[in-house]
N, C-alpha and C positions, 0 to 999 in steps of 0.2 A: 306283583307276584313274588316277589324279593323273600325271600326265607320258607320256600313252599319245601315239602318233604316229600319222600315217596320212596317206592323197594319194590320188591317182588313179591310173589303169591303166598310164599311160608314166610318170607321175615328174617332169611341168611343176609339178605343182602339190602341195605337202605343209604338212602342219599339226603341231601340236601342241597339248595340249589338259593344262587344268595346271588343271585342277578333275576333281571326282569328277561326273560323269553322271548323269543319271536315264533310265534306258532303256525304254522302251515301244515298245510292235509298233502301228503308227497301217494302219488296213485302208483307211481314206478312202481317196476317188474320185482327190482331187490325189494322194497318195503314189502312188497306183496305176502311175496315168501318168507323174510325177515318175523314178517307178523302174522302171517296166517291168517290174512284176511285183505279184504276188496282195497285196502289202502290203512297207513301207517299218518297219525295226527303224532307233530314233532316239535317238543319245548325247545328251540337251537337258544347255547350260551359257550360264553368262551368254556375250554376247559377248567380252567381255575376257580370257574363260580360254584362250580360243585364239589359238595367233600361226600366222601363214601365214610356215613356212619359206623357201620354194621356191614362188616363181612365185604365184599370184594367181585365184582362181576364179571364171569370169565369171559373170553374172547373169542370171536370166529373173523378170519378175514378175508370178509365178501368181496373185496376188489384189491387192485393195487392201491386206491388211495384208501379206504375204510377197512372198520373195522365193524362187526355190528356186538354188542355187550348184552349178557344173558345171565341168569344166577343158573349156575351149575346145578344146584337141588331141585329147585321145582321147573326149568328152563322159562320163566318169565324172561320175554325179551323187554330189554333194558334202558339200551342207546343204541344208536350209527354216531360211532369216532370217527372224524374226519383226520387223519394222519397227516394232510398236508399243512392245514390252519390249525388245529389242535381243537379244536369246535367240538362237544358236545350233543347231538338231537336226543333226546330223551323221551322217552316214547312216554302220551299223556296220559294215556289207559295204564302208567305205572305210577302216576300221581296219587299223592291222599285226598285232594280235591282238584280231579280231573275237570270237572263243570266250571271250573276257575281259570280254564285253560282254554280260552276261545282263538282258533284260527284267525288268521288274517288274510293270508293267500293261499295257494296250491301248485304244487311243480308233479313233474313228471305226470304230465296227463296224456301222454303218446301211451298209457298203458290205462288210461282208466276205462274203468267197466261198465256200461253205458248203462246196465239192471240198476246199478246205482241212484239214478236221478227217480226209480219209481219203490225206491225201498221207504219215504213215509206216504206213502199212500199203500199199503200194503196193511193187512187186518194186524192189529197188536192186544195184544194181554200182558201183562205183568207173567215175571216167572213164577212166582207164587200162585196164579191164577194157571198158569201153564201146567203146573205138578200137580194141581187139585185135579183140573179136568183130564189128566194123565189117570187118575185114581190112584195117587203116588202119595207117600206122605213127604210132608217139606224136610227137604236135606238140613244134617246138621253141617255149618262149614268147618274148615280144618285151616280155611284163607286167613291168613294175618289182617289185623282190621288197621284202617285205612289212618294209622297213628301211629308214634314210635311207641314203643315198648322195652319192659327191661330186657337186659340180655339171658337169654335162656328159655324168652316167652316159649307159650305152646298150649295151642288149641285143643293139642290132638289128650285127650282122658289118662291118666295113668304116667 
């Protein structure tokens, strides 16, 4: 996984990441909220494996020892800084190629959410398929695509 990239939703803010990961699915109560959703999947590296491309990810701090790191524009959550080791998690939903980023274990399960174990057995469609049968027409995105880009990129028309 050695030279993998990734950033936020608009593209202020992009990384790089020049070590190999240890990936786990964290269910804790901080991920939860951190991420806004059932549990947080996390690339951990020392901090020096990663340099911030593009732009700089601001800070909120969720405990005495962390920190959790966010791009201030579109609030893409980013990392959990560990303060005490200098450690890195990197959240893998902020990868350019998240499907490259397979778990290997899972911590804080004193909070996991039991609905969990029955979400793939649950009816699915594509969201494409989702906005059709919606009678919607397909969105145009405004999301940075999952590659670096020059500086000043922009989706958005005009």
């Amino acid at each position: 996984m050695s030279g993998w990239t990734g950033g936020c939703q608009c593209g202020a803010v992009r990384y790089r990441i020049d070590a190999k990961p240890h990936v786990t699915v964290c269910h804790c109560r901080m991920c939860q909220k951190a991420g806004g959703g059932p549990f947080a999947v996390l690339a951990a590296v020392a901090g020096p494996a990663v340099t911030w491309t593009r732009g700089a990810p601001a800070r909120f701090r969720s405990s005495d020892i962390a920190e959790r790191w966010f791009c201030s524009a579109c609030g893409t959550p980013l990392a959990f800084a560990d303060l005490e080791d200098g450690g890195l998690e990197l959240m893998v939903g902020s990868l350019d190629a998240p499907g490259k980023a397979e778990p290997v274990s899972a911590t804080g399960t004193e909070s996991y959410l039991s609905w969990v174990d029955g979400v793939p057995d649950l009816p699915a469609r594509s969201t494409e398929a989702s906005v059709a049968a919606a009678g919607r027409r397909q969105p145009i995105s405004y999301q940075h695509p999952d590659h670096d880009t020059p500086e000043g990129w922009s989706a958005r028309p005009g």
